[in-house]
N, C-alpha and C positions, 0 to 999 in steps of 0.2 A: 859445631866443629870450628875450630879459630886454630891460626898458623901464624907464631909471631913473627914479626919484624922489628928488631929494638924493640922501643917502647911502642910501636903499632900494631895489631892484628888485623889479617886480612881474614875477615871473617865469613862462613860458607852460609848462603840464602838459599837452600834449598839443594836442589842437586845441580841446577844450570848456572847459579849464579854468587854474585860475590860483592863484601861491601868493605872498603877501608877508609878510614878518617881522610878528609879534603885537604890537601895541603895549599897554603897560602899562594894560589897562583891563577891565572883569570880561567874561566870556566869553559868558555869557547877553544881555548889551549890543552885543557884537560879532555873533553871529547874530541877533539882531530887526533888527539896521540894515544886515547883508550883504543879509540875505532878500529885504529889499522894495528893492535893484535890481532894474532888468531883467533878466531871463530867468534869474536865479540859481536853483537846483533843490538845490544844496544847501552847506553849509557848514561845514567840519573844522576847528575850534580844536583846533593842538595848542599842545605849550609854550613852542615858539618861533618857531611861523611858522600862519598862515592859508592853509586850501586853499578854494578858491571852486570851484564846479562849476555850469556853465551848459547850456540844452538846444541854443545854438547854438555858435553862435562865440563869443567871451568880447570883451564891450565894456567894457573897466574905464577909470573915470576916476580917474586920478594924484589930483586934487582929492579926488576922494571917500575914497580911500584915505589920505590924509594929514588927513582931517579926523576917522577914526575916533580919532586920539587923544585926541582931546576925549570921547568919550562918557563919559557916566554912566548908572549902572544905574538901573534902575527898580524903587523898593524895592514888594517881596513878599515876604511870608514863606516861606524857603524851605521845602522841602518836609526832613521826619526823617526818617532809619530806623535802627531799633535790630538791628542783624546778632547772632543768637546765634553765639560763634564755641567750638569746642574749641580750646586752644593745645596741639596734640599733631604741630607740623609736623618733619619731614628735618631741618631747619636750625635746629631751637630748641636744639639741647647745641650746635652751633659758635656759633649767637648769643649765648648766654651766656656761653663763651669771649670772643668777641671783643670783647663789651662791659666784661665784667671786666674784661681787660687795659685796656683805654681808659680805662676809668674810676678802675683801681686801688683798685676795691672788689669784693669776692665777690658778686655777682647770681647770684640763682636763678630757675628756670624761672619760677616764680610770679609773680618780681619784675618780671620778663621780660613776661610776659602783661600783668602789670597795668599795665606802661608803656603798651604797645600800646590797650589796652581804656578806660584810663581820660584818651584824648585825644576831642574832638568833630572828628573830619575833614569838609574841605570836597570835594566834586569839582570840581575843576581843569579839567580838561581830558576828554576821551575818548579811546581808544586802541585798542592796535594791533590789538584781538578788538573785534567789533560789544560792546557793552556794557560793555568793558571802564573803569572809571573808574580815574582819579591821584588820590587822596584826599592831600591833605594837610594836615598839621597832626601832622606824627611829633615825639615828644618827643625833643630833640638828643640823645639816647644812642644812637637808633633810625637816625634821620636821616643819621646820619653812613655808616649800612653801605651797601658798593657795590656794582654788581649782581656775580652769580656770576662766576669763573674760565671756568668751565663749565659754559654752559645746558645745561636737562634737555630732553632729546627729548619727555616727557611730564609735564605736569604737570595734575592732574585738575582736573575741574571745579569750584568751590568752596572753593581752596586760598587762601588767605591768604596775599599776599609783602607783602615789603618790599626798597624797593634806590631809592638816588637822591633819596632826599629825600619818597620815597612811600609810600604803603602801597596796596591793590586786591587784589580777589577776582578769578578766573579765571572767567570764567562757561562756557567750556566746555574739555574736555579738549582740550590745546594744547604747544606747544613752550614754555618759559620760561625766564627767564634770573634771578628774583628767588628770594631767598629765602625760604623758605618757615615759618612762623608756626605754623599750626592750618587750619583748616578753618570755611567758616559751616555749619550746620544749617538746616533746615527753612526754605529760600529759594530760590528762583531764581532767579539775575541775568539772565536771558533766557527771555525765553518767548514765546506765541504774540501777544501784548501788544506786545513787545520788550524793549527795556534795565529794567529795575529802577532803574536811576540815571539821572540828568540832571544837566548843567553845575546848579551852585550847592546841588546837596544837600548836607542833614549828615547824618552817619553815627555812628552810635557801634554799637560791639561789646562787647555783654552776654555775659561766659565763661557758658556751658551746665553 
């Protein structure tokens, strides 16, 4: 069941809840001003669409959904983290390959790491594992690789990919479809706390 909006629908996810396309506006501005509807319990930005979750029936007004495009954030510093990472990932001797050819220069592993490591990433969005962050800010050599042929049945906990325009850690042993980089060290991306990240963090990766 879908209820237009102009060219958007606000489309129904079951009986509690509801999803409409992400409008062009920062993420952290979009959950403070979902939140404080009525009966809203919680709110999923992903990259191209909003999931709303309510504890009843879902009362959404068209108005209010068209008038999210207007928001602006509310400047706060965001929060840092420096991720110690090993670059000793599966996919670092084909990433080197495929970037070479792209680039039609010899990259090396090193080269390779320090592209990775010496960018400041934002979290975007959250995803498909509790904790999981879309960190972006890949330098275009990076940026350009597309996710795997063939996801891996297991990819550990703390694994470092990149695929789509993204880079993120795995915070737990899980199926995955990205390419894989190195590894963080001495971190947890979920704990009894929960996520380690939040929409609008910066990240950088200090090699171990």
């Amino acid at each position: 069941m879908s209820e237009r909006l102009g060219d958007r629908a606000i489309e129904r996810l079951g009986d509690r809840a509801v999803r409409f396309a992400r409008p062009a506006v920062p993420a952290r501005a979009l959950v403070r001003e979902i939140r404080s509807w009525p009966g809203v319990i919680d709110v999923v930005v992903a990259r191209d669409d909003v999931g709303v979750y309510f504890a009843d029936v879902p009362r959404v007004d068209p108005a209010r959904v068209a008038a999210l495009a207007s928001l602006s954030d509310v400047p706060e510093p965001p929060r840092e983290h420096e991720l110690r990472a090993i670059y000793d990932g599966e996919d670092l001797a084909a990433l080197v390959a495929e970037v070479t050819a792209r680039t039609s220069r010899a990259v090396t592993r090193d080269e390779l790491a320090a592209l990775h490591s010496s960018r400041i990433y934002t979290v975007e969005t959250m995803g498909f594992l509790p904790g999981f962050a879309y960190l972006a800010g890949l330098a275009p050599e990076l940026a350009a690789v597309a996710r795997r042929a063939t996801p891996r049945t297991r990819v550990p906990a703390g694994a470092i990919g990149i695929a789509g325009g993204y880079t993120g850690v795995y915070p737990f042993d899980s199926p995955g479809g990205w390419h894989l980089l190195g590894r963080v060290v001495a971190v947890r991306m979920f704990d009894e706390r929960g996520p380690l990240l939040a929409l609008g963090d910066r990240v950088r990766f200090i090699p171990a």
